[in-house]
C-alpha positions in Angstrom: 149.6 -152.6 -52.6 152.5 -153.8 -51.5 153.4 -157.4 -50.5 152.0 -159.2 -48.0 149.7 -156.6 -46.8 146.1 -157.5 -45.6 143.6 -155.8 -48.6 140.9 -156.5 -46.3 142.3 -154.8 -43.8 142.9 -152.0 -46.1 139.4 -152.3 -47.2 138.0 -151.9 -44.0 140.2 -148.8 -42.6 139.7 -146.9 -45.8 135.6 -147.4 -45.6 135.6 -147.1 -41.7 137.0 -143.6 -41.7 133.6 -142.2 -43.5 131.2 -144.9 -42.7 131.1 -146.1 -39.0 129.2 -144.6 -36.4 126.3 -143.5 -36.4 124.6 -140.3 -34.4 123.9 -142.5 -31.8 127.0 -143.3 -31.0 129.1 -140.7 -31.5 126.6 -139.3 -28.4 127.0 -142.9 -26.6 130.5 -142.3 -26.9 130.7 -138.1 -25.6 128.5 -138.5 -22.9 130.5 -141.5 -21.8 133.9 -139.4 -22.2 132.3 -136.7 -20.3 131.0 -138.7 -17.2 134.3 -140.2 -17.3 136.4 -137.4 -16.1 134.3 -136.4 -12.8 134.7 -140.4 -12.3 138.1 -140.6 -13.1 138.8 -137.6 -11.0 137.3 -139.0 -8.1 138.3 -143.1 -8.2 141.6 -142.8 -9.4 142.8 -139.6 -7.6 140.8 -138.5 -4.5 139.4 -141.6 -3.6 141.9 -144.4 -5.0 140.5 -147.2 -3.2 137.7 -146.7 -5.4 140.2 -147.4 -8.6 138.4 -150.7 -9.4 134.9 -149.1 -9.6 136.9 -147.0 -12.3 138.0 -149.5 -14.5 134.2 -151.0 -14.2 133.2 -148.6 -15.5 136.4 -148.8 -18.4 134.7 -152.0 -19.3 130.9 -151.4 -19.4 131.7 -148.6 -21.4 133.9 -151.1 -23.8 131.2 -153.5 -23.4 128.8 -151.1 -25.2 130.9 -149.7 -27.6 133.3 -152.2 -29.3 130.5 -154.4 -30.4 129.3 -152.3 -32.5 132.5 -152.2 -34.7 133.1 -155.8 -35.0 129.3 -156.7 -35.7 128.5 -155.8 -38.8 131.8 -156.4 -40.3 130.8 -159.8 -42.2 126.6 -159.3 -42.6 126.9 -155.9 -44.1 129.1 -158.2 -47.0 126.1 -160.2 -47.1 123.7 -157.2 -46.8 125.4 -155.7 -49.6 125.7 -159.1 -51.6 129.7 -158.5 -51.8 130.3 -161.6 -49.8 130.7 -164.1 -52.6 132.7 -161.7 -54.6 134.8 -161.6 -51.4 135.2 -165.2 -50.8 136.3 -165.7 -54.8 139.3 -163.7 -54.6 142.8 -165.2 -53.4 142.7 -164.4 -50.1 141.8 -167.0 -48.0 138.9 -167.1 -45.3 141.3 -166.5 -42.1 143.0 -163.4 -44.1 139.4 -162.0 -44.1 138.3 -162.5 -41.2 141.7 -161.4 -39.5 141.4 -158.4 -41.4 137.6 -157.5 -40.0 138.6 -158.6 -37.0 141.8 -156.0 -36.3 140.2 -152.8 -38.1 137.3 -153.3 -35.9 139.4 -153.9 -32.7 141.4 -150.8 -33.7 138.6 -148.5 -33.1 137.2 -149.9 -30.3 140.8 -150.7 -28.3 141.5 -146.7 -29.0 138.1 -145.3 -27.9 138.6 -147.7 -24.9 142.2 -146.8 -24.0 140.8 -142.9 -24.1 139.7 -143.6 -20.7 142.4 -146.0 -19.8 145.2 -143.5 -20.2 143.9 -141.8 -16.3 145.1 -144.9 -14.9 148.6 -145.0 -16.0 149.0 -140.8 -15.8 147.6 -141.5 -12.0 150.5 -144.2 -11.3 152.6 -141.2 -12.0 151.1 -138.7 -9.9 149.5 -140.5 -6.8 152.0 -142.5 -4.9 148.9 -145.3 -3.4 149.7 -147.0 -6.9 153.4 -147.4 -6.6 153.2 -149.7 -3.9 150.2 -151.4 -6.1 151.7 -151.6 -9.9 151.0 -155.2 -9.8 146.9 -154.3 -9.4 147.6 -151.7 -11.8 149.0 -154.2 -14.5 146.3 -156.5 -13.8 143.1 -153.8 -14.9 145.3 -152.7 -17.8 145.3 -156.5 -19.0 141.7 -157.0 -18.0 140.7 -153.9 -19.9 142.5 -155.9 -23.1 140.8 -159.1 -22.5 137.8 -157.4 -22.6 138.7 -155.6 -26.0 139.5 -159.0 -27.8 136.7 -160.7 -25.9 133.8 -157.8 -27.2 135.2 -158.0 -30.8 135.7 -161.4 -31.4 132.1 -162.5 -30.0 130.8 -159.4 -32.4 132.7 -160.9 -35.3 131.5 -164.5 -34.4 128.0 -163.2 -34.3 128.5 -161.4 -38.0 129.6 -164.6 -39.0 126.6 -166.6 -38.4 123.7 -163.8 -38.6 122.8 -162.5 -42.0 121.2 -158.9 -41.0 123.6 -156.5 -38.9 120.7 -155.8 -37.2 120.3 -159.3 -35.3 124.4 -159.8 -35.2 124.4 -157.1 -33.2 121.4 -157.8 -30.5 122.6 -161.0 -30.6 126.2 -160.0 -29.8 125.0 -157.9 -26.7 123.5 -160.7 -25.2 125.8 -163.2 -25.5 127.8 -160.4 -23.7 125.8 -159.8 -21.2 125.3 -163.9 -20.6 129.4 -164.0 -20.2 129.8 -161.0 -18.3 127.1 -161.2 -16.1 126.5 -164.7 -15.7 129.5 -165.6 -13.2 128.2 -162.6 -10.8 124.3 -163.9 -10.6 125.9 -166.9 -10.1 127.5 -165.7 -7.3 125.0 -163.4 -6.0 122.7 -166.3 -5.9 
């Protein structure tokens, strides 16, 4: 290993390749691909008015997705009782959790950007976004924020649950609470 390099990080990219995902979401995340395309045909090239409902649905998709590689980054250490092993070692906590944190953003920022490439081919092809590359910037950065926001409340709640299970439920409602909060409180 060379110098400098993250060995968590390492760690986690070498054991994610075989080990993440299960059946259920590898279905979660076809189906979601394949009602994307009607979608994306329709909102962001027919009908681009309808481009926010588009990248909506970009998010809820990253919403249910990208928790699920983030959560059970720090409780499956525990789960597996490799966690005090883990913390003996010379790299320090922040290294660690830096480590988790990127390899499990990594998946879930390239599943996500699978369905946020349509928006940037369509500023190509359909002249309403010229005009609107601002707007177009703006999703593109909202899309991100949603990325970092889904993984780093996943890692949080693997931090301070001890069965993947419960990170992971817990995770999705503290989710929901931030994402859907702000609307009832403005639909009430």
């Amino acid at each position: 290993m060379e110098d400098g390099a993250n060995p968590v990080y390492d760690k986690e990219i070498r054991s994610e390749i075989f080990s993440q995902g299960t059946l259920m979401l590898r279905v979660v995340i076809q189906v979601s691909m394949v009602l994307a395309i009607p979608l994306m045909a329709f909102c962001l090239y027919i009908m681009p008015q309808y481009a926010p409902w588009y990248i909506g649905y970009v998010i809820l998709f990253n919403m249910l997705v990208g928790p699920v590689f983030s959560a059970g980054s720090v409780t499956s250490e525990r789960e597996r009782q490799t966690l005090d092993l883990l913390l003996t070692t010379i790299i320090t906590p922040w290294q660690i959790l830096w480590g988790k944190l990127i390899a499990g953003l990594r998946v879930s920022s390239v599943l996500t950007m699978f369905l946020l490439w349509p928006v940037l081919l369509a500023c190509v092809m359909v002249m309403t976004y010229w005009s609107n590359l601002p707007s177009v910037v703006a999703y593109v950065v909202i899309v991100l924020m949603t990325c970092l926001t889904t993984g780093v409340v996943a890692l949080f709640c693997s931090v301070l649950f001890r069965k993947t299970s419960h990170s992971l439920m817990a995770t999705y409602l503290l989710i929901i609470l931030l994402f859907c909060a702000p609307l009832a409180a403005t639909f009430f």
